[in-house]
C-alpha positions as CSV (number, residue, x, y, z in Angstrom):
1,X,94.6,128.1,168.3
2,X,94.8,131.6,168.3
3,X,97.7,131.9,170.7
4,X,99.2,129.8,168.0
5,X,98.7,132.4,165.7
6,X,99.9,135.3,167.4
7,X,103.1,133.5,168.6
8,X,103.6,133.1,164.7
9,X,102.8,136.6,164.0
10,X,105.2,138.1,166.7
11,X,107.9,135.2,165.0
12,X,107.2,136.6,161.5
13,X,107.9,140.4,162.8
14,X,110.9,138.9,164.4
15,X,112.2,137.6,161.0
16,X,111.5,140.5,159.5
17,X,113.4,142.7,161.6
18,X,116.3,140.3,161.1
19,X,116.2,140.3,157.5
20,X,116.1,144.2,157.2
21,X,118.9,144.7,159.8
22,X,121.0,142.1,158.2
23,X,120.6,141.4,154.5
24,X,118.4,144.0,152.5
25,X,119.2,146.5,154.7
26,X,116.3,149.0,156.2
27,X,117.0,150.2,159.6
28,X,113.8,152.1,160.3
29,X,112.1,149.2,158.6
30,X,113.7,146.6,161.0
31,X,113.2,149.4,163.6
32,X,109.8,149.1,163.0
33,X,109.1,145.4,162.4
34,X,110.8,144.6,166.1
35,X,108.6,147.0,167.9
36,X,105.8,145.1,166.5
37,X,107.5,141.9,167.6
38,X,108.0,143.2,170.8
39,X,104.2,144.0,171.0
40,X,103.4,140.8,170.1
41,X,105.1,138.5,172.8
42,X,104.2,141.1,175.6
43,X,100.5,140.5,174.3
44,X,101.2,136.8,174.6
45,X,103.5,136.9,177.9
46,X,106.5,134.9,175.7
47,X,109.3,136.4,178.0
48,X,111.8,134.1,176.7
49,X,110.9,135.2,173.0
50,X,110.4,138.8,174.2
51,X,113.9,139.2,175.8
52,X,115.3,138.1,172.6
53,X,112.8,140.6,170.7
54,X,114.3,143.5,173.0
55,X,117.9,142.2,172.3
56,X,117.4,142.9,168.3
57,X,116.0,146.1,168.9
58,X,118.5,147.2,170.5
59,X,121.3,145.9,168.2
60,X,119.0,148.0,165.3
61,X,119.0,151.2,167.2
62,X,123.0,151.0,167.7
63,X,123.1,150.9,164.1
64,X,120.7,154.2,163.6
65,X,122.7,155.8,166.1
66,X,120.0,156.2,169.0
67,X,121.5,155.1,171.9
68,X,119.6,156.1,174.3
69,X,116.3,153.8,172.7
70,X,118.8,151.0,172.6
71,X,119.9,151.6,176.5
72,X,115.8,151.4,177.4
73,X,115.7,147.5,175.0
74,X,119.0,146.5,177.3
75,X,117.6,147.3,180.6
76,X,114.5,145.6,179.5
77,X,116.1,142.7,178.0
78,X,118.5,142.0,180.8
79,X,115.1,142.1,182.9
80,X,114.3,139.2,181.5
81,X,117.3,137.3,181.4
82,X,116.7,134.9,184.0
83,X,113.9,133.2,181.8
84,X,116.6,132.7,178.6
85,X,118.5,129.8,179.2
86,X,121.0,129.7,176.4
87,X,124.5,131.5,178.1
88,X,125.3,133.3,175.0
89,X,122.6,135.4,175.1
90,X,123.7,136.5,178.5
91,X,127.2,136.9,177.0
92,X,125.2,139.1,174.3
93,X,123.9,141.2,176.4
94,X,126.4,142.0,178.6
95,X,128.6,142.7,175.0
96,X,126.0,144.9,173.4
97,X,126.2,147.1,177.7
98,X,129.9,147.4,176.5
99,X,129.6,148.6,173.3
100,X,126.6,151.1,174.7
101,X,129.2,152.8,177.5
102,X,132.1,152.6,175.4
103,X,130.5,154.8,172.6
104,X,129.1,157.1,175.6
105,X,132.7,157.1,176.9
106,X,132.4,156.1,179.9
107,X,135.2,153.7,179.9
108,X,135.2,152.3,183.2
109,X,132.1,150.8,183.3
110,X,133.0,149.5,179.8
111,X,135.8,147.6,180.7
112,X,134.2,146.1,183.6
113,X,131.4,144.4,180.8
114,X,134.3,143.5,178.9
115,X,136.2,141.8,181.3
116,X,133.1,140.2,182.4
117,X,132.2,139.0,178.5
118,X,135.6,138.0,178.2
119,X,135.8,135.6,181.2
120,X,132.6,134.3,180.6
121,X,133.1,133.9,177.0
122,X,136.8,132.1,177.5
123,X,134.7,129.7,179.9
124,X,132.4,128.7,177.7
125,X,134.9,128.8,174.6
126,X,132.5,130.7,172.2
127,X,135.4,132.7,169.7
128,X,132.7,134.8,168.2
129,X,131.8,136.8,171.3
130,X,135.6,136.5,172.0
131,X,136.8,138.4,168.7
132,X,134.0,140.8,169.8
133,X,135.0,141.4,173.4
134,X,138.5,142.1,172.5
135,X,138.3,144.5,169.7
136,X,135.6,146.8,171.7
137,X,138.2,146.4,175.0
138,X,141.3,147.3,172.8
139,X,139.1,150.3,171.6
140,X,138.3,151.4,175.0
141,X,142.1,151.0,176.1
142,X,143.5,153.3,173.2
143,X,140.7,155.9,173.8
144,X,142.0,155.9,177.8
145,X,145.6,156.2,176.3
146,X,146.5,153.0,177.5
147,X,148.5,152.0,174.4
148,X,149.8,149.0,175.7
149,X,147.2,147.0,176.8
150,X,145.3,148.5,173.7
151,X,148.2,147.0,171.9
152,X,148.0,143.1,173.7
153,X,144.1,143.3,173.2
154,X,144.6,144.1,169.7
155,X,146.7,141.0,169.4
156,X,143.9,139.0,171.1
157,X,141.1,140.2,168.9
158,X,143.3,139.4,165.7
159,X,144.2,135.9,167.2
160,X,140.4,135.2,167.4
161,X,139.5,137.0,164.3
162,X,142.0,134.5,162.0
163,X,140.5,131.7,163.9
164,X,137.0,132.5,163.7
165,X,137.6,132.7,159.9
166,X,139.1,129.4,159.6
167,X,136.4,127.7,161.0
168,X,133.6,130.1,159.4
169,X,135.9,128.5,155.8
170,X,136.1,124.9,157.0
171,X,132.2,125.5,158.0
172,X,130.9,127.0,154.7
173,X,132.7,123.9,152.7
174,X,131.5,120.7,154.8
175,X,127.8,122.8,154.1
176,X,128.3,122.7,150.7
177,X,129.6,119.4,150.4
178,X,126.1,117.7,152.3
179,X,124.3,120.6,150.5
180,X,125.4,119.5,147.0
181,X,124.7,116.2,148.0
182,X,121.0,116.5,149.4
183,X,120.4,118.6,145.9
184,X,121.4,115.3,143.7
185,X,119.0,113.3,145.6
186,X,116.2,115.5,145.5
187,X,117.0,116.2,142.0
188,X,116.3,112.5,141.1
189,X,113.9,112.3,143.0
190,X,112.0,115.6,141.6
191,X,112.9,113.8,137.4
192,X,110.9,111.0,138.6
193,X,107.6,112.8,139.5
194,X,107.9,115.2,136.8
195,X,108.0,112.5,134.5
196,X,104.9,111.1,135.8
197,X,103.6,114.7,136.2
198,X,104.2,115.3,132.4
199,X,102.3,112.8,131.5
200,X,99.1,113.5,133.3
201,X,99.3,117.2,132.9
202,X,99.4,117.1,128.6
203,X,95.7,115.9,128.6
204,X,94.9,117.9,131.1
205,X,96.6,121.4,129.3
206,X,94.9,119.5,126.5
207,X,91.1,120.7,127.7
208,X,92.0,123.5,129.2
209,X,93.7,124.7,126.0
210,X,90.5,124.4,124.4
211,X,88.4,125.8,127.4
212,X,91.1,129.4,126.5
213,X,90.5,129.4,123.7
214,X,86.8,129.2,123.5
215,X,86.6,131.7,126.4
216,X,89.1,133.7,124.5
217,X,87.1,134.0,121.2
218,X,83.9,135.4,122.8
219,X,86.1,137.8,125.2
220,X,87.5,139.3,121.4
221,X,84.0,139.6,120.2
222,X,82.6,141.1,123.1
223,X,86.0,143.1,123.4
224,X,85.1,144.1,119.6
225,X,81.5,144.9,120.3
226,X,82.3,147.1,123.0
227,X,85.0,149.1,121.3
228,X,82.8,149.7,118.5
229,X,80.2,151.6,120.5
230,X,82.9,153.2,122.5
231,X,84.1,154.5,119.1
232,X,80.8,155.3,118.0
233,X,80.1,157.2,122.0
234,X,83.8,158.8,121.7
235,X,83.3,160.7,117.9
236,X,80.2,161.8,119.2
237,X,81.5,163.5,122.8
238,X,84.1,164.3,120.5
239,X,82.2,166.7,118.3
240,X,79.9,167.7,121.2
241,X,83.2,168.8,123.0
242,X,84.4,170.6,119.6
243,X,81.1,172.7,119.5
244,X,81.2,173.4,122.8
245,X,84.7,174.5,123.2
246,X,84.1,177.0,119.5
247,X,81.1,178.5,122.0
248,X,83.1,178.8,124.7
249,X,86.2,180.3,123.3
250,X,83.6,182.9,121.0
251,X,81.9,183.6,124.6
252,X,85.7,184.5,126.2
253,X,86.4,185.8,123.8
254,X,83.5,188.1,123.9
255,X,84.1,188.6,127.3
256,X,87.5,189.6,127.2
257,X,86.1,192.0,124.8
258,X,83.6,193.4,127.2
259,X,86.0,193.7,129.9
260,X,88.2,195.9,127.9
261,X,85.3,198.3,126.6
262,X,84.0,198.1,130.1
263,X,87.4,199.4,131.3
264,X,88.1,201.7,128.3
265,X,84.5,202.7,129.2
266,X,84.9,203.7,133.1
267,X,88.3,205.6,132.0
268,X,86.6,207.4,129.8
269,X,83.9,208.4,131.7
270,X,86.4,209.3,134.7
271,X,88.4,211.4,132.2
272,X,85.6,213.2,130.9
273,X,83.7,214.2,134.3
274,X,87.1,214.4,136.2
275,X,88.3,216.9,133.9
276,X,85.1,219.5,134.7
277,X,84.9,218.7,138.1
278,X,88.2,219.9,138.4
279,X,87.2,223.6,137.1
280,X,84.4,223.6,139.7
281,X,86.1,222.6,142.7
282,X,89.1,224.7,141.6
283,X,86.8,227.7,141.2
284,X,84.8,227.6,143.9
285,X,87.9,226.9,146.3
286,X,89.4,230.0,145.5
287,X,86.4,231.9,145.3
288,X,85.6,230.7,148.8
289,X,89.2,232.2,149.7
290,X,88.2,235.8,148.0
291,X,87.3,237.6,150.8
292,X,85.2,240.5,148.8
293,X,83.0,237.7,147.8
294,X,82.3,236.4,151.7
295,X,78.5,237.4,151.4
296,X,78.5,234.5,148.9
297,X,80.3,232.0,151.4
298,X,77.7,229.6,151.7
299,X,76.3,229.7,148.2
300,X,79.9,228.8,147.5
301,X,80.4,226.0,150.2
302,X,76.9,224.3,148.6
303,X,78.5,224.1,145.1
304,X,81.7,222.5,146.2
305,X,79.8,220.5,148.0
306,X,77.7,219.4,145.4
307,X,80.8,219.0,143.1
308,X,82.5,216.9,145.5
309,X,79.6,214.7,146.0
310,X,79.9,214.4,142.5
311,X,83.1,213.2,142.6
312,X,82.3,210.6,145.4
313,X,79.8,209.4,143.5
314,X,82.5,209.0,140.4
315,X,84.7,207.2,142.9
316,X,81.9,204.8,144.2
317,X,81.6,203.3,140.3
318,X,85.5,203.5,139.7
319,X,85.9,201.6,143.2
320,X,83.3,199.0,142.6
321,X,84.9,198.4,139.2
322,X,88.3,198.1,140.7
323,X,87.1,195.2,143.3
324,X,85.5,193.2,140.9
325,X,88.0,192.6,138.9
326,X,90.4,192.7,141.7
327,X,93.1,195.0,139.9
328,X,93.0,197.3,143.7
329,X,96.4,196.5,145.2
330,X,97.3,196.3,148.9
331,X,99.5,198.9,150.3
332,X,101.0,198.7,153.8
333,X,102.2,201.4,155.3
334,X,103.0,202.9,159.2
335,X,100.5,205.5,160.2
336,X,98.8,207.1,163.4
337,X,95.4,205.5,163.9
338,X,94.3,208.2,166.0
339,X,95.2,211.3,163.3
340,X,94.0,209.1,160.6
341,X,90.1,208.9,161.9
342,X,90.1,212.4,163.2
343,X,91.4,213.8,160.3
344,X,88.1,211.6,158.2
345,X,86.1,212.9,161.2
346,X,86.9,216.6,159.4
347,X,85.7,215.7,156.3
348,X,82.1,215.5,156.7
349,X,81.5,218.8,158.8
350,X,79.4,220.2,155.8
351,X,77.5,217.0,155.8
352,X,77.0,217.6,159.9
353,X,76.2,221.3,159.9
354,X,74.1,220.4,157.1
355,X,71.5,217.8,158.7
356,X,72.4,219.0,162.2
357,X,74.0,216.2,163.3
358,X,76.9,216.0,165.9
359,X,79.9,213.6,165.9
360,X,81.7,211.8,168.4
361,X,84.9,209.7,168.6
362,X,85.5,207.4,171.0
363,X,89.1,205.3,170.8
364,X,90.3,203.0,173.2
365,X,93.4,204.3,175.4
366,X,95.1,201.0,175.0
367,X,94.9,200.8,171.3
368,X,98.9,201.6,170.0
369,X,99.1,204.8,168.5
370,X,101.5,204.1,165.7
371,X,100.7,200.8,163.2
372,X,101.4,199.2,160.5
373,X,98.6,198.5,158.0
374,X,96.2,199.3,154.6
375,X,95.5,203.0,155.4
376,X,94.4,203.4,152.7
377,X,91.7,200.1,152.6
378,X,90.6,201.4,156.0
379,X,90.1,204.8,155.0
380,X,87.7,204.2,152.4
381,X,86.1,201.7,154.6
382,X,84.9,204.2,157.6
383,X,84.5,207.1,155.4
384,X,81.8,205.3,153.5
385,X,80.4,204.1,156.3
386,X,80.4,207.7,158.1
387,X,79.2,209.1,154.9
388,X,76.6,206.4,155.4
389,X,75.5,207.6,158.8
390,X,75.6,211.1,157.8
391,X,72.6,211.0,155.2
392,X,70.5,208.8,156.8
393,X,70.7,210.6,160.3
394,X,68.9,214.6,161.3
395,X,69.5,216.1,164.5
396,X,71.3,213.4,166.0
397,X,74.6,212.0,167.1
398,X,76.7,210.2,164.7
399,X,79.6,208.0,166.9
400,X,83.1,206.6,166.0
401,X,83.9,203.7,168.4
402,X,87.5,201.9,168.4
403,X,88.8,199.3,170.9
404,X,91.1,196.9,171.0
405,X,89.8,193.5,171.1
406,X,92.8,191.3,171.5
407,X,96.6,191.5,171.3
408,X,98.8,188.3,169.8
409,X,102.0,188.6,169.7
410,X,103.7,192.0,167.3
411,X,100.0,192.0,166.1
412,X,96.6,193.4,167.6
413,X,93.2,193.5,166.5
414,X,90.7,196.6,167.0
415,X,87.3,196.9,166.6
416,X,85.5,199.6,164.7
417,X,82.0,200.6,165.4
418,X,80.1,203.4,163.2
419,X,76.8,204.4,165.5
420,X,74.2,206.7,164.5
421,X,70.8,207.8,165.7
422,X,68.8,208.2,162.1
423,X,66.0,205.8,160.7
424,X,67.5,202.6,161.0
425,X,67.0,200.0,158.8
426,X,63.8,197.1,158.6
427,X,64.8,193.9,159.8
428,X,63.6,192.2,156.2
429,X,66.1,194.5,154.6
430,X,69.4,194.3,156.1
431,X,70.7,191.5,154.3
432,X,70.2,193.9,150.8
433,X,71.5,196.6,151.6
434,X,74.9,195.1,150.8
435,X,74.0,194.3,147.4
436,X,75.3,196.9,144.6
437,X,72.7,199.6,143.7
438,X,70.1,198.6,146.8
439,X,68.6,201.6,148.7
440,X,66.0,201.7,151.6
441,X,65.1,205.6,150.8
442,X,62.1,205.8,148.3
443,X,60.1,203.1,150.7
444,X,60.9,205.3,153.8
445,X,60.0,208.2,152.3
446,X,63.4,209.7,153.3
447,X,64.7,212.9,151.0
448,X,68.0,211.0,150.6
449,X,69.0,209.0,147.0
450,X,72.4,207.5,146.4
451,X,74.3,205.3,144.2
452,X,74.1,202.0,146.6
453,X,77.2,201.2,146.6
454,X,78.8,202.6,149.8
455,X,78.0,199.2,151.8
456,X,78.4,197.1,148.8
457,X,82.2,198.3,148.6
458,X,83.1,198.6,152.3
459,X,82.1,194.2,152.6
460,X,84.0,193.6,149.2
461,X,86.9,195.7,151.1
462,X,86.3,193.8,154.3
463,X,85.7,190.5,152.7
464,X,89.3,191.2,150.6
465,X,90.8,191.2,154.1
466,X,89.3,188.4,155.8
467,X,86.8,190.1,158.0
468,X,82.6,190.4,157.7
469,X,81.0,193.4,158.5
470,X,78.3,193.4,161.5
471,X,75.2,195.1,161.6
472,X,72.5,196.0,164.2
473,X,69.9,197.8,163.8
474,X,66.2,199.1,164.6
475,X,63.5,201.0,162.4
476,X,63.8,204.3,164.4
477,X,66.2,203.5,166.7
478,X,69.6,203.9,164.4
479,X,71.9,201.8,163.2
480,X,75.7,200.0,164.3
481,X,77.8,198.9,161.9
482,X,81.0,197.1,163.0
483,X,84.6,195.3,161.6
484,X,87.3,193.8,163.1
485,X,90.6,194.2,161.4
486,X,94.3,193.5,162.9
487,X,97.2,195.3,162.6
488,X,101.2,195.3,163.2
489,X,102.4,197.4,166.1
490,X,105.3,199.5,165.8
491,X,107.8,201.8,167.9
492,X,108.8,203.8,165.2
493,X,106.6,207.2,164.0
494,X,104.9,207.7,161.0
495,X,106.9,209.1,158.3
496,X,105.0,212.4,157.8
497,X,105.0,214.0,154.0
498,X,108.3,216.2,154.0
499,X,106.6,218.6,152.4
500,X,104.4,219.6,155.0
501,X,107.6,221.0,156.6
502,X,108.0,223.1,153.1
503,X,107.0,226.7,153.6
504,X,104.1,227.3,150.8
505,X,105.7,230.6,150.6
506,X,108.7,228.9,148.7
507,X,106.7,229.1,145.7
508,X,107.1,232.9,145.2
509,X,109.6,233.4,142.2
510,X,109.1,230.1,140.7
511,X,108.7,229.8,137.2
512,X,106.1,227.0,135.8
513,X,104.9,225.7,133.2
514,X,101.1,224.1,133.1
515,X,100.9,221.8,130.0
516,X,97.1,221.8,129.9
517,X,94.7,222.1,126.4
518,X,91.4,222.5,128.5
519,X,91.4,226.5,128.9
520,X,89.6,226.3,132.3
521,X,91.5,224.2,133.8
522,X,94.8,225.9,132.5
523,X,92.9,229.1,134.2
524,X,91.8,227.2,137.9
525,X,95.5,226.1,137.7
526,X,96.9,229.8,136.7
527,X,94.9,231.3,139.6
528,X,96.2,228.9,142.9
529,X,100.0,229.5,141.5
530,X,100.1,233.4,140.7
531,X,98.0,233.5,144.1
532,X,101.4,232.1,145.5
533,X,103.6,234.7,143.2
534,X,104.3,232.1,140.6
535,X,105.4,233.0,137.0
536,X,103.2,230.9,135.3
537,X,103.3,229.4,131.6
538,X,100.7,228.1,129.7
539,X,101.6,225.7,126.9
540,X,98.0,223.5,125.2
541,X,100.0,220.4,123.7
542,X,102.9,218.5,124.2
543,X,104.8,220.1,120.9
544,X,104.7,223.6,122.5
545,X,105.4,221.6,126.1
546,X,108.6,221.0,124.0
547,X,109.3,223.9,122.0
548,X,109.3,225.9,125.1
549,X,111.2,223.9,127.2
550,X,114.0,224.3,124.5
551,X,114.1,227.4,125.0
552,X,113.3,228.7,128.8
553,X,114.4,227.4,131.9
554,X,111.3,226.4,134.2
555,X,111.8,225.2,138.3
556,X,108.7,222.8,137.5
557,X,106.3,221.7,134.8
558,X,102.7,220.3,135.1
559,X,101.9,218.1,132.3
560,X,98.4,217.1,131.1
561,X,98.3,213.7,130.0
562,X,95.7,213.1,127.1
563,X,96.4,216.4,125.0
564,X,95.6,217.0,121.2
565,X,98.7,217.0,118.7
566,X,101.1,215.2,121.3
567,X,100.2,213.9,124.7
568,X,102.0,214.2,127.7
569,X,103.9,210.7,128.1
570,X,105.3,211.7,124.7
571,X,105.6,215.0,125.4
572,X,107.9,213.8,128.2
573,X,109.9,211.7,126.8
574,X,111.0,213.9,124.2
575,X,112.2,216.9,127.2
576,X,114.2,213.9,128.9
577,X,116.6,213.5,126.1
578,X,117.8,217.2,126.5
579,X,116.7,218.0,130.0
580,X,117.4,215.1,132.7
581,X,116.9,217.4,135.5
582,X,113.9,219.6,135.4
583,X,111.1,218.0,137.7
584,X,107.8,216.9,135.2
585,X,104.9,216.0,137.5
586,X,101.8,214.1,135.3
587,X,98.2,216.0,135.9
588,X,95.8,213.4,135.1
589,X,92.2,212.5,135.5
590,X,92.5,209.2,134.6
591,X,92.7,206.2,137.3
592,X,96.8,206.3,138.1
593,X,96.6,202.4,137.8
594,X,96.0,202.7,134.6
595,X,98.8,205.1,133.4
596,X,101.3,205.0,136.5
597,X,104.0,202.8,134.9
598,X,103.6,205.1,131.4
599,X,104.4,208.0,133.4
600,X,107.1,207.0,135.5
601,X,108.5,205.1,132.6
602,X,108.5,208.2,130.2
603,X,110.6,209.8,133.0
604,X,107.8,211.9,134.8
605,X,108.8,212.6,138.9
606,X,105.1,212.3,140.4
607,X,101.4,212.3,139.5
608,X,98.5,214.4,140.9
609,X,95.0,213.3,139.9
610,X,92.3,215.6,139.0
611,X,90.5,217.4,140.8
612,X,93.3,217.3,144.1
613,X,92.9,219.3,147.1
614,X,95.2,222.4,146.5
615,X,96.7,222.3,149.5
616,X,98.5,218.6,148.9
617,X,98.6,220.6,145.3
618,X,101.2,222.8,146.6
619,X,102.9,220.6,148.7
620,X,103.0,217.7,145.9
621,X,105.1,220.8,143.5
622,X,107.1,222.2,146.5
623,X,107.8,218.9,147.1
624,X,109.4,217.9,143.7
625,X,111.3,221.0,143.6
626,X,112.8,220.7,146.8
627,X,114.2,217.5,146.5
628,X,115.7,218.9,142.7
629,X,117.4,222.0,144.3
630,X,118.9,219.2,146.8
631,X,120.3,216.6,144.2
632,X,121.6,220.0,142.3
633,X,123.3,220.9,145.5
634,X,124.7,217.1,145.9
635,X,126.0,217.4,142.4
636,X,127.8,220.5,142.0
637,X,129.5,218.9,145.6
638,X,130.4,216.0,143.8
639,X,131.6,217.8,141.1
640,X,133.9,220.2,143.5
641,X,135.6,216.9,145.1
């Protein structure tokens, strides 16, 4: 019984295949339909069937066009030939070789499977597969450029084709003919019961009419008793949801609100103790560059210390602030790996001298020396994590480790390691110390106190990248803290400032203007440019910015931002409509997030944030005039050709 069944299923995927290659045409369908049949009489060992099943696949993969799947169902039909024993499938087959090597141009062997169709055909007088024979063979003759026979073949295949016709005519009528007969019969046949049907059917639709239509009434009252508490559920979710969306749009709202003073809050506060911090680290900069006041050196050194610890500090909120809202943006640029950690390395030598610590940097030869990457991401990242080492280790050794952990391609992948030999951290504890505000100092008893948020905003940084930061560690023993991060290689060399090839004594002779209203910082900023020779101009407001600009001709001017009377973006735009040319460079202590398309769009060339090291100070105004004296010279060429 169940052989039974599959032979029917294999018949029925047959069928199928037929019907989707023939009438409601679906070649992948019929493609797929045969393959099944195919499985099916292999599973049953129906060779007979199974040679016919390979036949139609192979008929359905000359019509998709993929010969060489319709070459394999040929071979393995004409494998099992010998158990078919109708001769036109033979004739088939050797047809459908033909057709196969005639569309693969290989015309000999075509002709001979014509020739051999044609014989056997004209033997056993089957038209059909004659019309076929000689229209494939004339096709093969005119692609050998044997016009003639092509010609006499041509005649043949027409000869065949008007007879075939005929008798497909004469065929289709004499069907029609017994077919409309059978049809009267069986429609007299068919009155008669339906009569008799009729009749015993109305008393049966009779009850079951009334059977509907009692089933139907208490379906409509249920229906109807549903639907009314439905309704009643549906008002009530209804006004729950109304309450509950008036809370939650009053909560966004008061949210969004939040945010915004939180924001407003942060760039006030970065303003306000920006804008001092500058004085101090101005001051003490060039007071530490007085040589009559070297007995005070390290007095000196201790405040700008303290002032830019200050300033870290500042940062450490700002940057926090900045990753949980995610408004930080991603910038990828080439840079030296190596001259990027040793130049952090020189940032904390006060810190060093200062607990008596040594350093030591480690980087693998192998690592690439020029890559593509977020600098600036991995900047912040090891210098708070040196900073990190640096208070929490005395008299020790404080190690930067980089090696390269795997190469893939354009890309590879370094590890960085921060080692240090301080107080380590408990076991219980290293999971918190990544958490915003945590510190391990006042239960150790250590003399250091900071903000918490070094480690907190090296994992958001790391964690904004894709990569976890490790730690190891020992009460006692010191502390590793390591990351992974990959980066593009690249040939070419990092582009270096161009103003660090700018001579600072190009400033001498200049005349500035510094737009400030805060009078120490108009004086820090006085100081650093007549120390260069610089005729320097003070103006306290945007208006006198303006009024002066009218009037004098200045290389450069420094413009304050948030100024009393007019500001600087104002200030700006207002010089732009009667001076395109004169280089404006926005001094702000403000995030430059926050302001940098106001400034560029008011027409200002660059920004420098307070407090700035003076040294990228001068550069940053060398810069800008440099590249002015260079478009004037590219003009006046212009204007000479």
């Amino acid at each position: 019984m169940e052989a039974k069944n599959d032979t029917a299923v294999a018949l029925s995927y047959m069928d199928l295949g037929n019907m989707y290659s023939t009438v409601n045409i679906n070649y992948q369908l019929a493609k797929k339909y045969h393959n099944q049949a195919i499985e099916g009489f292999t599973m049953i060992k129906d060779s007979v069937r199974l040679a016919k099943a390979h036949y139609n696949a192979a008929l359905t993969a000359m019509d998709l066009e993929d010969y060489e799947a319709a070459y394999i169902h040929i071979v393995k039909s004409k494998a099992l030939r010998k158990h078919h024993d109708f001769e036109s499938f033979g004739i088939g087959l050797d047809g459908l070789s033909a057709e196969y090597y005639l569309i693969k141009q290989d015309y000999e062997t075509a002709d001979l499977y014509y020739n051999k169709v044609i014989e056997e055909a004209t033997a056993a007088d089957l038209p059909v597969e004659l019309e076929s024979a000689y229209y494939g063979y004339s096709q093969s003759l005119f692609a050998q450029q044997r016009y003639k026979e092509a010609f006499e073949m041509q005649e043949k295949y027409n000869q065949y084709l008007s007879q075939n016709l005929s008798d497909i005519a004469s065929t289709e009528t004499e069907m029609m003919v017994a077919k409309f007969q059978v049809d009267e019969y069986k429609r007299d046949m068919k009155a008669a019961q339906l009569e008799q049907q009729m009749q015993e059917e109305v008393l049966t639709n009779k009850n079951r009419l009334n059977n509907y239509l009692i089933t139907l009434s208490a379906f409509c009252l249920l229906s109807m008793i549903l639907l009314f508490l439905v309704s009643r559920n549906r008002k009530k979710l209804v006004q729950e949801l109304k309450i509950k969306n008036r809370e939650f749009k009053k909560a966004k709202e008061e949210s969004e609100r939040m945010s915004k003073a939180k924001t407003k809050f942060f760039s006030t506060v970065s303003h306000e103790l920006r804008t001092p911090l500058y004085g101090v680290i101005g001051l003490s900069t060039l007071l530490m560059e007085d040589k009559s006041l070297s007995k005070h050196k390290k007095d000196l050194s201790l405040l700008k210390f303290s002032a830019d610890y200050l300033l870290a500090l500042i940062n450490d909120v700002l940057q926090i602030n900045k990753l949980d809202s995610n408004s930080q943006q991603d910038e990828y640029t080439v840079f030296n790996l190596r001259d990027l950690i040793g130049t952090l390395s020189g940032s904390f030598e006060y810190l060093l001298i200062q607990n008596k610590n040594k350093f030591q940097l480690e980087i693998d030869h192998e690592l690439p020396t020029t890559v593509r990457g977020n600098a600036m991401q991995l900047a912040q990242i090891l210098m708070n994590l040196i900073s990190n080492a640096c208070k929490f280790t005395e008299n020790g050794t404080i190690t930067v480790k980089v090696v390269k952990e795997s190469v893939a391609g354009e890309a590879v992948k370094a590890n960085f390691s921060v080692i240090d030999t301080g107080i380590g951290i408990p076991a219980e504890k290293q999971n918190d110390i990544f958490d915003e505000f945590s510190q391990i100092g006042q239960e150790e008893n250590y003399n250091y106190q900071g903000t918490g948020l070094g480690l907190p905003i090296v994992k958001k940084l790391l964690n904004k990248s894709g990569a976890n930061i490790h730690l190891k560690s020992e009460l006692g023993k010191g502390s590793e803290f390591s990351f992974s991060l990959s980066f593009e290689v690249v040939q070419e060399t990092p582009e270096k400032d161009s103003t660090s090839m700018i001579d600072p004594k190009n400033l001498e002779g200049k005349t500035i203007l510094v737009v400030e209203d805060n009078r120490i910082n108009q004086k820090v900023t006085q100081k650093i440019l007549e120390k260069h020779k610089v005729n320097c101009f003070i103006a306290e407001n945007g208006q006198q910015a303006v009024d002066m600009t009218k009037v004098q001709d200045f290389d450069l001017i420094l413009m304050d931002i948030n100024m009393p009377i007019k500001d600087g973006i104002q200030a700006t735009k207002e010089i732009r409509m009667f001076n395109k040319r004169i280089p404006i460079l926005a001094l702000t202590a403000v995030e430059i997030e926050e302001v940098r398309f106001s400034i560029f769009e008011a027409g200002m060339n660059d920004i420098i944030v307070k407090p700035y090291d003076i040294t990228k100070f001068k550069q940053t105004i060398l810069k800008n005039i440099f590249l002015q004296r260079i478009q004037n010279v590219s003009n006046q060429h212009l204007r000479a050709m």
